[in-house]
C-alpha positions in Angstrom: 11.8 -22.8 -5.5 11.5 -24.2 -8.6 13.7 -23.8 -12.1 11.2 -21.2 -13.8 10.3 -19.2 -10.7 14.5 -19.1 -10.0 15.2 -18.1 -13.5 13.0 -15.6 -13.3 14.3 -14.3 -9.9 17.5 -14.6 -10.9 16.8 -12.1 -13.9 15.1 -9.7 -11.8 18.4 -9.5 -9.0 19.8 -7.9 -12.0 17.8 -4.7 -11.6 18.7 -3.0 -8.1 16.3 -0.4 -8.2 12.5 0.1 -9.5 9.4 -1.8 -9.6 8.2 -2.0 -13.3 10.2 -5.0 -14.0 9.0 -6.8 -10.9 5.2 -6.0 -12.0 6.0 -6.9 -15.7 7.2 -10.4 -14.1 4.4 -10.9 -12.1 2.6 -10.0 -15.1 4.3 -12.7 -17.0 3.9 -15.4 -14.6 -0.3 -14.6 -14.6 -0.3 -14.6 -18.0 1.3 -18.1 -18.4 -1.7 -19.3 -15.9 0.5 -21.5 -14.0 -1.5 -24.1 -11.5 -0.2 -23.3 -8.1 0.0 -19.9 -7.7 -0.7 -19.0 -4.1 2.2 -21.4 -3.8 4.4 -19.6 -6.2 3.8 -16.5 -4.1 4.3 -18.5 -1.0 7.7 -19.5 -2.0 8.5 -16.4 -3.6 8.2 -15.0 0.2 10.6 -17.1 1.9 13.2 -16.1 -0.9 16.6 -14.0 0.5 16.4 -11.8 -2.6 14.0 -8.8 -1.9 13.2 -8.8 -5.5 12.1 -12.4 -5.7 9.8 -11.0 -1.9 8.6 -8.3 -3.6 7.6 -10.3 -6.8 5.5 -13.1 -4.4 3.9 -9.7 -2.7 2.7 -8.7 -6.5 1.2 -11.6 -7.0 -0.5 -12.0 -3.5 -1.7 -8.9 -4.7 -3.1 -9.8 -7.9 -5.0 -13.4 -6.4 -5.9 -11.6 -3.5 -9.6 -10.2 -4.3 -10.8 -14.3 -4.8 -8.5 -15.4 -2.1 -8.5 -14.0 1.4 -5.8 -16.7 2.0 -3.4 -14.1 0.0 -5.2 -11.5 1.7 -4.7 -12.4 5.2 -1.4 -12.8 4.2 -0.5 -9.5 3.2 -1.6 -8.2 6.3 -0.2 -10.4 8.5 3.0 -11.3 7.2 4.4 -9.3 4.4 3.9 -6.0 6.6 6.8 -7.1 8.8 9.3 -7.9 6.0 12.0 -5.3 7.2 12.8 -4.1 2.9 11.4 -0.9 2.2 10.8 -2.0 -1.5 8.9 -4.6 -0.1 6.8 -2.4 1.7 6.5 -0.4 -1.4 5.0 -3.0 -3.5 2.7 -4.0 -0.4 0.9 -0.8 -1.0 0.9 -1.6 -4.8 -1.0 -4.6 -3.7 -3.2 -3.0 -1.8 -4.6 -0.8 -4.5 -4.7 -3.6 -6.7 -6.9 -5.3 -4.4 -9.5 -2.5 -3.8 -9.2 -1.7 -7.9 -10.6 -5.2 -8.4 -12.9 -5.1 -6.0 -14.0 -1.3 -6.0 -12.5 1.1 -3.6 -16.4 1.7 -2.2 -17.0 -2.3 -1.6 -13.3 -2.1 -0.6 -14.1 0.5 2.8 -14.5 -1.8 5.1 -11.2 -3.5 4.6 -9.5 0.2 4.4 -11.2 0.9 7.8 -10.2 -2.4 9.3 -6.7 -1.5 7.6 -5.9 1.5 9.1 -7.3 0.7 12.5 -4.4 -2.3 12.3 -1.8 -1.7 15.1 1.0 -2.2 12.7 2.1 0.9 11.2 3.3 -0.5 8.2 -0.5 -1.8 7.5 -1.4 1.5 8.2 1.3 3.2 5.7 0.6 1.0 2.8 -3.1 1.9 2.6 -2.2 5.6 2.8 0.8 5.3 0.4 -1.3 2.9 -1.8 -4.1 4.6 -2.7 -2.5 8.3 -3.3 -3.8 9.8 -5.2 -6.7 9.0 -3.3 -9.1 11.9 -4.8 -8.2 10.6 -8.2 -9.8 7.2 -7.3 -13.0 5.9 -8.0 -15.3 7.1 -5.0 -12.8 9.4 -3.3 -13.1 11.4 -6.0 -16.4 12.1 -5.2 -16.0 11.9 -1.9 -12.9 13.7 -0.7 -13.7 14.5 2.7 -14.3 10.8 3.2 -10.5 10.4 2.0 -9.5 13.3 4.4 -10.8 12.1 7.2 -9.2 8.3 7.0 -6.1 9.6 6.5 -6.0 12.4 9.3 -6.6 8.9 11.9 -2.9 8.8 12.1 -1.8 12.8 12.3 -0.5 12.0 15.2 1.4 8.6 15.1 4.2 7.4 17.2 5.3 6.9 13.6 7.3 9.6 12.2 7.3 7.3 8.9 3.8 7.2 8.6 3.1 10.9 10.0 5.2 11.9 6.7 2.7 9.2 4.9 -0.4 11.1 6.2 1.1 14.7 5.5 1.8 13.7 1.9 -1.4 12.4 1.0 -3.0 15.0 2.6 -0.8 17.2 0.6 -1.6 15.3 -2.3 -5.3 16.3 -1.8 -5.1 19.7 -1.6 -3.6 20.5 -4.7 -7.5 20.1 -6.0 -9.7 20.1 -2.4 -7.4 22.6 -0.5 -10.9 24.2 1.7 -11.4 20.5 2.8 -7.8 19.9 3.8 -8.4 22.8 5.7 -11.4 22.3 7.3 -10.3 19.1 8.9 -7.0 21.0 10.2 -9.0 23.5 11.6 -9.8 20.8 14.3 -6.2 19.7 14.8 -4.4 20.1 18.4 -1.1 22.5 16.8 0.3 22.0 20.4 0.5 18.3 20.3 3.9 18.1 18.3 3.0 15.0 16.6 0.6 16.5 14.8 2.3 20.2 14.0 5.2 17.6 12.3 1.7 16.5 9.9 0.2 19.7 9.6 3.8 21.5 8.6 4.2 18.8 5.5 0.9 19.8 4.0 2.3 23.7 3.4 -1.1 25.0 3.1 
């Protein structure tokens, strides 16, 4: 890693917890339109410090909606970093990416997204785009919202079960009738999905 990308890393290790100064670095970095970035974010990856990780995930983010490189990479790679706050700021980059692109031109990568065998993948779409009714499109379309998240009421994943319940949760603060018509069709005996169900307290 280079001096300024160090220095900057260096800076952020200072900060245990939160995210706004690793967005406001990320921030900085884009603003100084360095050549290289995909590289930066490459090598901010490979760094031991789950700030300077988190900090190359912002930017893979940010590049990611004229770079499917970055793209593929977030999928593929970043969801198996082990660092919850890394995992946290993949599903910040996540919504960035369908907030450049538009979360309607974005559904096919959300469907392909949640179908992805990783849970993590799956989890960082959900967490990402909560609120998801308060969304371009999903606002308009909450039942669409509903009905993606509900795919994984019933995951192995205890982790992302508590995901889906709190989106879903999330949702029917303003569209409780359509939360509730799409639990009308859940199995309560599967206890998977009465663990989901239970988190929405309708």
């Amino acid at each position: 890693m280079d001096k300024y990308l160090e220095t900057i890393v260096a800076e952020l290790e200072k900060t245990e917890h939160g995210f706004k100064h690793i967005m406001q670095a990320g921030d900085n970095i884009l603003a100084d339109k360095r050549a290289g970035l995909f590289t930066d974010a490459l090598r901010l990856l490979q760094d031991e410090r789950y700030q300077g990780r988190m900090l190359g995930v912002y930017l893979l983010g940010k590049i990611a909606p004229c770079n499917p490189e970055a793209l593929d990479l977030l999928i593929s790679s970043v969801a198996l970093d082990g660092n919850w706050r890394v995992q946290e700021m993949l599903a910040k980059a996540i919504d960035d990416y369908c907030h450049t692109k538009g979360y309607e031109k974005s559904l096919p990568e959300i469907q392909a997204w949640l179908n992805n065998p990783d849970a993590n993948v799956n989890r960082a779409v959900i967490e990402g785009l909560r609120i998801w009714t308060a969304r371009p499109y999903f606002n308009t379309h909450p039942e669409e919202a509903i009905s993606l998240i509900s795919r994984h009421k019933a995951s192995e994943s205890e982790y992302l079960r508590k995901s889906v319940g709190n989106a879903l949760r999330d949702i029917s603060k303003k569209h409780k009738h359509a939360v509730i018509r799409e639990t009308m069709h859940w199995d309560m005996n599967n206890k998977r999905i009465a663990f989901t169900f239970r988190l929405l307290k309708l």
